[in-house]
Backbone atoms as SQL, in Angstrom:
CREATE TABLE atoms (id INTEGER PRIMARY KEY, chain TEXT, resi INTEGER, resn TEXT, atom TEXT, x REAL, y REAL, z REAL);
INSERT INTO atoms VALUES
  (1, 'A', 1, 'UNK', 'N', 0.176, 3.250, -29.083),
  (2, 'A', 1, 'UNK', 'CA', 1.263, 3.563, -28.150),
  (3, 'A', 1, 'UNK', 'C', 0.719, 4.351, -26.964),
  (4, 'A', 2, 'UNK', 'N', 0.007, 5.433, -27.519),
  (5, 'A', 2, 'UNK', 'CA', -0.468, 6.478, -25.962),
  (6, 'A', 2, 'UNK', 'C', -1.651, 5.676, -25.161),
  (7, 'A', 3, 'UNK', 'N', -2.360, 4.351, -25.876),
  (8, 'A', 3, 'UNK', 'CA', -3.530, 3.656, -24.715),
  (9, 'A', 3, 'UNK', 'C', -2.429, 2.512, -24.098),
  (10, 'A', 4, 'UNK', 'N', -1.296, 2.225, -24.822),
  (11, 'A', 4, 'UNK', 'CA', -1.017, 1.415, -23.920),
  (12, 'A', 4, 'UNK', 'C', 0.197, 2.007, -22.689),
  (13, 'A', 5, 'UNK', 'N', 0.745, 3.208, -22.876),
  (14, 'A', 5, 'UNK', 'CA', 1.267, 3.908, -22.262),
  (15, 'A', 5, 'UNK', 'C', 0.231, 4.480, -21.120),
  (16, 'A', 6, 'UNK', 'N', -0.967, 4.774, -21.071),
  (17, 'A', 6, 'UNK', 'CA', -1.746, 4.799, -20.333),
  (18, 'A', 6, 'UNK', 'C', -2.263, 3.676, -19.509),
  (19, 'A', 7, 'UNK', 'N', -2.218, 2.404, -19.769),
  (20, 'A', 7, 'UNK', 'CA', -2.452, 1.564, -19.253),
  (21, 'A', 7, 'UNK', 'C', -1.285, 1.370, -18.207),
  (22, 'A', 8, 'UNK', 'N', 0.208, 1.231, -18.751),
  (23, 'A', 8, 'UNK', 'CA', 0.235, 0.890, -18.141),
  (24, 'A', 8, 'UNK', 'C', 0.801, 1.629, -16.617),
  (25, 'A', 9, 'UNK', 'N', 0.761, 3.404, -16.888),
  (26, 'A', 9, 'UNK', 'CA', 0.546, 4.040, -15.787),
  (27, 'A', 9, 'UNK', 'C', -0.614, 3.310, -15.111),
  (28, 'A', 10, 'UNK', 'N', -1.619, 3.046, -15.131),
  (29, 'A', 10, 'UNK', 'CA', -2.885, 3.039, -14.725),
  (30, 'A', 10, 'UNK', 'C', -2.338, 1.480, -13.579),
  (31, 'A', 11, 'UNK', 'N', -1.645, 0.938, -14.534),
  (32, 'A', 11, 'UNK', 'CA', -1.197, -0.437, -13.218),
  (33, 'A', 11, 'UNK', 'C', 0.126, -0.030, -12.663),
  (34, 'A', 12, 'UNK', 'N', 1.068, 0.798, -13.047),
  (35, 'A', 12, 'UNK', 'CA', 1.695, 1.314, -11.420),
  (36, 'A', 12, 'UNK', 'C', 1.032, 2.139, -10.926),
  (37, 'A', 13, 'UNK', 'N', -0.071, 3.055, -10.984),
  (38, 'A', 13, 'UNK', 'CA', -0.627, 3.374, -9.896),
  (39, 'A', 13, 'UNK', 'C', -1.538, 2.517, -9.419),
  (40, 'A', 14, 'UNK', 'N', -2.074, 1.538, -9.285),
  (41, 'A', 14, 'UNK', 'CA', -2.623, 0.039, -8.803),
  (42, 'A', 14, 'UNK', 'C', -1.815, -0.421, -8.283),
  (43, 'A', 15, 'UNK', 'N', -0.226, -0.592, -8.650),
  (44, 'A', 15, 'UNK', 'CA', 0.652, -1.496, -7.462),
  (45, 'A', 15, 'UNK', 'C', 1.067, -0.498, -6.370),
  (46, 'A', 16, 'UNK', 'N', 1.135, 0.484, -6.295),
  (47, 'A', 16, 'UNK', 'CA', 1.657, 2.021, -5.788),
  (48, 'A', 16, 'UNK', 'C', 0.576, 2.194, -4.623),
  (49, 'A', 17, 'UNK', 'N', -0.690, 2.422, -4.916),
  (50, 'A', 17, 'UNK', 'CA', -1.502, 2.105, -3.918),
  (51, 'A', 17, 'UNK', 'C', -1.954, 0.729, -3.403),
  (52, 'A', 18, 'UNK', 'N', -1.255, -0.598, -3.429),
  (53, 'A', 18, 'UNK', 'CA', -1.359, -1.311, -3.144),
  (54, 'A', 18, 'UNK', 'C', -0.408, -1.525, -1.766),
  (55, 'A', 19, 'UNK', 'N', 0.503, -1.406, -2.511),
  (56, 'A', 19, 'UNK', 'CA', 1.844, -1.314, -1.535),
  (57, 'A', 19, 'UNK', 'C', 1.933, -0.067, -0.362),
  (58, 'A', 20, 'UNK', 'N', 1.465, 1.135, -0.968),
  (59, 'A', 20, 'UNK', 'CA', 0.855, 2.201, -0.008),
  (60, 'A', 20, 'UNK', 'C', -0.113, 1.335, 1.735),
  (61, 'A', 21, 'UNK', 'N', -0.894, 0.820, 0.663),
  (62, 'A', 21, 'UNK', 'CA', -2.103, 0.088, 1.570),
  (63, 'A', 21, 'UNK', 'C', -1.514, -0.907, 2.469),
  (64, 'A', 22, 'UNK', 'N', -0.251, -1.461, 1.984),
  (65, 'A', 22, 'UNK', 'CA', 0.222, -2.585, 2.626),
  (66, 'A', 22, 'UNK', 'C', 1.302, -2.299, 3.598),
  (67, 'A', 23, 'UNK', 'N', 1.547, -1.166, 3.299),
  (68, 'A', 23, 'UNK', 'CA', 2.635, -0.287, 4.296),
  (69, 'A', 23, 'UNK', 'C', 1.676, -0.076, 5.527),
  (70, 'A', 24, 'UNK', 'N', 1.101, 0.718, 5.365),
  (71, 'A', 24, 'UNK', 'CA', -0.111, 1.285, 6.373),
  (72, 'A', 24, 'UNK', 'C', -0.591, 0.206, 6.752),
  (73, 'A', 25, 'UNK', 'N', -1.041, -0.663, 6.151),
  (74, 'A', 25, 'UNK', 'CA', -1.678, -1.806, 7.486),
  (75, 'A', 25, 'UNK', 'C', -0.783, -2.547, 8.158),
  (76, 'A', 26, 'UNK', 'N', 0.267, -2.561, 7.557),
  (77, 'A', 26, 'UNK', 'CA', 1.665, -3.758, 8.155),
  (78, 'A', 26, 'UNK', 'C', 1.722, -2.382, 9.557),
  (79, 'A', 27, 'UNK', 'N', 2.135, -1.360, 9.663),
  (80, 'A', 27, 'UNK', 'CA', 2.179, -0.209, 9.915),
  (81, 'A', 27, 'UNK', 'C', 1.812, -0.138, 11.536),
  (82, 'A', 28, 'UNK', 'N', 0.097, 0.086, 10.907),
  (83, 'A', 28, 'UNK', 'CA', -0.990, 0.333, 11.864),
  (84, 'A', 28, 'UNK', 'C', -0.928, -1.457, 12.999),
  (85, 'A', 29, 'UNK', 'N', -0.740, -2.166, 12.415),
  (86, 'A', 29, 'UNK', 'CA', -0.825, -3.727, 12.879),
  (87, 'A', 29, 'UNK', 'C', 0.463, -3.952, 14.092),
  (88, 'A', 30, 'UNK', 'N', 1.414, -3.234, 13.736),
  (89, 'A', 30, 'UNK', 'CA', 2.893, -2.883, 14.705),
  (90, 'A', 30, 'UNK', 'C', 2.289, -2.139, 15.849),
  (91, 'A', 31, 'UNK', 'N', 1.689, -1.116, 15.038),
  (92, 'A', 31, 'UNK', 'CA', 1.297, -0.451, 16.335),
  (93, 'A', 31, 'UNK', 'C', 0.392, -0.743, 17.191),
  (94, 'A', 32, 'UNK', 'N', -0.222, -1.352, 16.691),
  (95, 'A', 32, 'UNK', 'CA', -1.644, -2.354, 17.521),
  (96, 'A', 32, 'UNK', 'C', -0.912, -3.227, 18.071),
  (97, 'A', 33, 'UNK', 'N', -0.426, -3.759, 17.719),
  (98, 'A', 33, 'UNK', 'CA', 0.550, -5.182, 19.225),
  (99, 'A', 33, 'UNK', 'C', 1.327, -4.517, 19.617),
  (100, 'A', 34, 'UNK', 'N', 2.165, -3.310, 19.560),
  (101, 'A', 34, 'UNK', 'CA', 2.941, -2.346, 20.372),
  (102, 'A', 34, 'UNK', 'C', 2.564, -2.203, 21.506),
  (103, 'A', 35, 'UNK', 'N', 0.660, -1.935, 21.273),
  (104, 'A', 35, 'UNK', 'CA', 0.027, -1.173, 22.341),
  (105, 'A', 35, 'UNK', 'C', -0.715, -1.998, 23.187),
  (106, 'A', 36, 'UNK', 'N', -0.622, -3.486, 22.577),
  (107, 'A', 36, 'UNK', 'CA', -1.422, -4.255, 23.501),
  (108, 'A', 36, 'UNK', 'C', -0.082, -4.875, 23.962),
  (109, 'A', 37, 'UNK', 'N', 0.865, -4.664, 23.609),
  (110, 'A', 37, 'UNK', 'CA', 1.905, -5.679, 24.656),
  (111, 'A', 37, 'UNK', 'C', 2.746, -4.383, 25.923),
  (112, 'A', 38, 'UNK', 'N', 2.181, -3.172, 25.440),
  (113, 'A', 38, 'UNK', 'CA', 2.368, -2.166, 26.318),
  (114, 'A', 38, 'UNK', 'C', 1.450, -2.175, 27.409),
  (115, 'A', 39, 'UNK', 'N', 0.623, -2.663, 27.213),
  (116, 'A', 39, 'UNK', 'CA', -0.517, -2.694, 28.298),
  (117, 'A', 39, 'UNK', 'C', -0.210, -4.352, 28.979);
């Protein structure tokens, strides 16, 4: 019970920083054509 209770914390924090990662680049990517269609 406690290795697989550990596991499967171990894969929401894998989707958690995934989605983190995917925020921030969707993110950063807005702001990059923001700034080139500002220019």
């Amino acid at each position: 019970m406690e290795s697989g209770l550990t596991a499967l914390n171990s894969y929401e924090n894998r989707v958690y920083q995934l989605m983190m990662i995917n925020a921030v680049t969707s993110l950063s990517s807005t702001v990059h054509s923001a700034g080139l269609r500002g220019k």
